[in-house]
N, C-alpha and C positions, 0 to 999 in steps of 0.2 A: 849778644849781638852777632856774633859769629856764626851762631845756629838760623839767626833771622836770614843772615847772606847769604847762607846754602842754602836754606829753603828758597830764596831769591831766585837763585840759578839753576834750580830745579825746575819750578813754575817756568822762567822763558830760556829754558834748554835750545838747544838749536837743533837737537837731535833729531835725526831724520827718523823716523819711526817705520815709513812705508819701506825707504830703500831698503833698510838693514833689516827688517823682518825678516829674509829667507833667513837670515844669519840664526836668528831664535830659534824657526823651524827647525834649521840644522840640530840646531842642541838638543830637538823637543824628539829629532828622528834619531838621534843617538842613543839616547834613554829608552826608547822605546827597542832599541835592537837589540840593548846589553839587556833588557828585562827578557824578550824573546829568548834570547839564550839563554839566559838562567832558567827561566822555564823549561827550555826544551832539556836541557842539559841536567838539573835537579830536581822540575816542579817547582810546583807549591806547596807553601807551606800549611795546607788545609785544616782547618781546625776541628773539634769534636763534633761541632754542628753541621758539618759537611760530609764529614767521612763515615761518623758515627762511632759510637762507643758508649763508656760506661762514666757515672760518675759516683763515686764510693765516699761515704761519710764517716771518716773515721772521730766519734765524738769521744774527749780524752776530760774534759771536765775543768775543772779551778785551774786545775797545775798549768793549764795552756795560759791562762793569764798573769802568770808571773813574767819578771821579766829577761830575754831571752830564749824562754819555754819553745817559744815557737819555731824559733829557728833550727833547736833544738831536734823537736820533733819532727818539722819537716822534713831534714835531714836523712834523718832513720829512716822514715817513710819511703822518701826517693830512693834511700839504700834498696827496701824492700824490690823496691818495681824493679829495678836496675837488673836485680836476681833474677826476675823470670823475662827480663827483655821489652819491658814496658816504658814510654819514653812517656814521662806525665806532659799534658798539657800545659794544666795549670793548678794549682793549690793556693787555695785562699783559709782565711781562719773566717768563720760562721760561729752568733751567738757568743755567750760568755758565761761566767759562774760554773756550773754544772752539767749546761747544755753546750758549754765551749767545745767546739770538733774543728776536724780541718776539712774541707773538700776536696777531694780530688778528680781530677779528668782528665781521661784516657783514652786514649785511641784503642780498637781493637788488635790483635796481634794479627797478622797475614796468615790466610788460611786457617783461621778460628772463625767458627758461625756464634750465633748470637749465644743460642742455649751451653755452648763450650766455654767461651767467656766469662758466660753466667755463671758456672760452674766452678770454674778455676777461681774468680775473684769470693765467694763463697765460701769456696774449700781453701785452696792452699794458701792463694793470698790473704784471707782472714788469718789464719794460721800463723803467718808467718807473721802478719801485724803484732798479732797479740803479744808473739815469744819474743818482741822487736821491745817493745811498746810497754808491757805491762806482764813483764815474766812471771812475779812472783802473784798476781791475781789481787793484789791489794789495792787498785784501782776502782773502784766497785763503779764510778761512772766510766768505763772503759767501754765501749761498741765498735763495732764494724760494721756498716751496712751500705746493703746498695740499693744508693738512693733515688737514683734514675739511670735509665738506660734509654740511647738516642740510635736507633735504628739507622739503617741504610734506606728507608722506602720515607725517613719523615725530613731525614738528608737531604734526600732527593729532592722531596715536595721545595722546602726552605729555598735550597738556589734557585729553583725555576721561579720561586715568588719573586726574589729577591731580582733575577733577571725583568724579570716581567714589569717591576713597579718601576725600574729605572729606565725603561724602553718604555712607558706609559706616560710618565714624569719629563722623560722628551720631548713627547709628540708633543703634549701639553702646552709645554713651553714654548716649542716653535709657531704652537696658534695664538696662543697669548702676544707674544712678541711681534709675529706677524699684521698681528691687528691691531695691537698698541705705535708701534712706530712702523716696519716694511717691510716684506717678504726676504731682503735681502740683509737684514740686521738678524731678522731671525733666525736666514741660513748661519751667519756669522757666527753665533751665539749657541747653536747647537752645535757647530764642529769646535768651539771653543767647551763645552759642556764635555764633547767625546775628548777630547786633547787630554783634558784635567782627569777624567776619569782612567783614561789610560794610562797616564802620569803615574798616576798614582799604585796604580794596578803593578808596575814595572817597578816603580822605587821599593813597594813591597817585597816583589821578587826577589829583588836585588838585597833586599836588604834581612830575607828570609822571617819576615813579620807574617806571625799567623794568622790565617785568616779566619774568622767564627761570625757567629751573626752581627756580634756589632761592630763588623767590618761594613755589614748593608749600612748599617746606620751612620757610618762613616762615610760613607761614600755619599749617599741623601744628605747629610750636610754642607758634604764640598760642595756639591752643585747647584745648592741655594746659595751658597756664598759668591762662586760664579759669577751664577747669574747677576746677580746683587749689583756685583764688582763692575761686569757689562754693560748692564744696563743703565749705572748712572753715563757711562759715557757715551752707549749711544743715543741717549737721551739728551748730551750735552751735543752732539753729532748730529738732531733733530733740529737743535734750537741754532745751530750755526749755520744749518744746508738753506733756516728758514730769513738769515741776515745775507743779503744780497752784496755785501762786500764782500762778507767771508767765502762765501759758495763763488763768486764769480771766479775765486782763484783755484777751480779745480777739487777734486776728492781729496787729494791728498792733504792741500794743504788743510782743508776741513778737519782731516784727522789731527794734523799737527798742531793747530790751535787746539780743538776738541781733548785730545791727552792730556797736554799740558793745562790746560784749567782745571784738570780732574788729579791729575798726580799727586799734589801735594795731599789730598785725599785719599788717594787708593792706597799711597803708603803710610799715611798715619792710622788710616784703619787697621790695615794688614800687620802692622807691630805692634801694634796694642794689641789685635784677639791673639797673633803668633806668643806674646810676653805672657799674657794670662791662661796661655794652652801648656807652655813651656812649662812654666814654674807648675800648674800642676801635674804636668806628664813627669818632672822630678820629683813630686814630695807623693806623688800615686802611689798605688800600690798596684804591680803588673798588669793587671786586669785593665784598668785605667788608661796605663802606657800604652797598652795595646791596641785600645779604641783612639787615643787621642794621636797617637803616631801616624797613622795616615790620614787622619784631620789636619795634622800639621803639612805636613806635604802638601795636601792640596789647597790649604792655604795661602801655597808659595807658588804654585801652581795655576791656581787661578785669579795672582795678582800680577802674574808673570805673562800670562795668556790673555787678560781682558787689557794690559796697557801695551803689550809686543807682538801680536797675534791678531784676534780680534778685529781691533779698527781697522787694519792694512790691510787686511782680508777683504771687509766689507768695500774698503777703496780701488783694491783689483777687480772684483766683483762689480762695483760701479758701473767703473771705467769700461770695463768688459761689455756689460749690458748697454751701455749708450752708444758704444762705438757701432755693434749691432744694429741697434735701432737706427742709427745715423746710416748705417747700408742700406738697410731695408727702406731708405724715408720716409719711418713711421716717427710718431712723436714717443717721446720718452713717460711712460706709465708710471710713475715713482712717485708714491703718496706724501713725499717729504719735502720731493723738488715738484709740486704741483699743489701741495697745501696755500703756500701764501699767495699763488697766483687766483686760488679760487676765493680763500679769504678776502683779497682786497676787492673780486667780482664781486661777494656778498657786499662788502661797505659801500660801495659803487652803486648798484644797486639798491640799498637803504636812502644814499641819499636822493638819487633821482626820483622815487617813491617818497619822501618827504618834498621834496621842491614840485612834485604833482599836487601833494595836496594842499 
């Protein structure tokens, strides 16, 4: 019962949404200055698929499947890199029985070209694997190889794609939006899409999370969830500009109603995917943590920005363009506040064409 009464006073909150917005912004422009600085001050933390490098298969066989073995090994391994100044990525275990190995990935060393690299991890770091790993040569499934190598020109290619599909997935949006509900939800929606992705972008910083390709695929996630998040409410924002009670009191209060019918929604969704992101960015294994980590951000992000953000936006915005138009003494162009008026022209219309015939 108790849970039933907060949900209660959540749904008819009194909260002013519009006034205190600049407040959110505030928090959203603080975030964005400490991640600035981190960046300016240490960078990013650029992963193998950005910067380039190598990734070396050291396959060890049965023994890796006992248990502890791994930890074991990994270990040693990192000992190795440590020695000649190589900071691993990341290390995963690949396969099992016989073909069990560990993977590893590397950055290249500063001031090593490719074929140098090539060279050392071949020569010495083999070497060293082996006297680490399997001194006495009785390991007979024992290898070292390298297993791919990730260039600086295919680095390259990857972020300009990676830029590119998220500036194309924009535009996208803004026309879809725009012709689904109005130009000015759609503005809304797209600076709420930039807010989230910058969000995110900065929490990483800050929080020195590596970035690799499925940081793209993390980010293409946020911003369908965004959206998602968005668009149920200016959809609920559609259907109240379209009830003549509601709309006669203003933008604002449209949003105020508008939030509040959608709330108790936005955050039952947002902890439930937040709970089942959680739980397995803990039982993951790093690789997992690393893509789901700033999933989770911008899940908080873009449930923070389509109910604090977003609508108030789109109400300044409004207010803004009619007060315009209201100079100018032209009428107001807005397919939301000019839908029901032609609607009821159509039924008008139908009837007098029925009472003709």
């Amino acid at each position: 019962m108790k849970s039933l009464r907060f949900f209660d006073k959540v749904e008819h909150t009194k909260f002013d949404f519009v006034k205190h917005a600049w407040k959110f912004a505030l928090v959203s422009l603080t975030i964005f200055a400490v991640g600035i600085i981190v960046w300016i001050a240490c960078g990013l933390n650029l992963g193998l698929d950005f910067t380039g490098g190598s990734i070396v298969k050291v396959q060890i066989g049965a023994q890796l499947d006992e248990s502890g073995a791994y930890n074991e090994y990994s270990q040693e391994i990192e000992d190795v890199f440590n020695e000649y100044g190589i900071t691993i990525s990341q290390m995963q275990k690949e396969d099992s029985g016989e073909q069990a190995a560990i993977s590893v990935r590397f950055q290249d060393l500063d001031g090593y070209s490719a074929e140098q690299m090539s060279e050392l991890v071949t020569g010495e770091i083999t070497t060293a694997l082996t006297q680490a790993l399997n001194p006495d040569g009785t390991n007979m499934s024992f290898q070292v190889q390298e297993s791919q190598r990730i260039g600086a020109t295919a680095s390259s290619n990857l972020l300009s794609s990676a830029i590119l599909a998220i500036l194309i997935s924009a535009v996208l949006i803004l026309i879809y939006i725009a012709i689904r509900f109005e130009l000015l939800s759609g503005l809304a929606t797209l600076v709420t899409i930039v807010h989230d992705v910058l969000i995110v972008f900065a929490l990483v910083a800050i929080c020195r999370i590596e970035i690799n390709s499925t940081f793209v695929a993390a980010i293409i996630t946020v911003i369908g969830y965004s959206i998602n998040n968005t668009i149920i409410i200016f959809d609920r924002v559609r259907e109240n500009m379209n009830n003549e009670k509601v709309a006669a009191n203003g933008a604002n209060y449209v949003v105020q109603v508008s939030v509040r019918q959608t709330l108790i929604r936005s955050l039952y969704t947002t902890f439930t995917t937040l709970l089942a992101i959680a739980l397995l960015a803990i039982i993951g294994v790093s690789s997992i943590q690393i893509f789901l980590m700033p999933i989770i951000f911008g899940l908080i992000a873009g449930a923070y920005s389509s109910i604090f953000l977003a609508p108030a936006l789109w109400a300044v915005m409004l207010k803004n363009y009619t007060d315009r138009m209201k100079l100018k003494g032209k009428p107001v162009k807005l397919s939301i506040l000019n839908r029901k008026k032609k609607e009821d022209k159509k039924s008008a219309d139908v009837v007098e064409t029925t009472v003709a015939q």
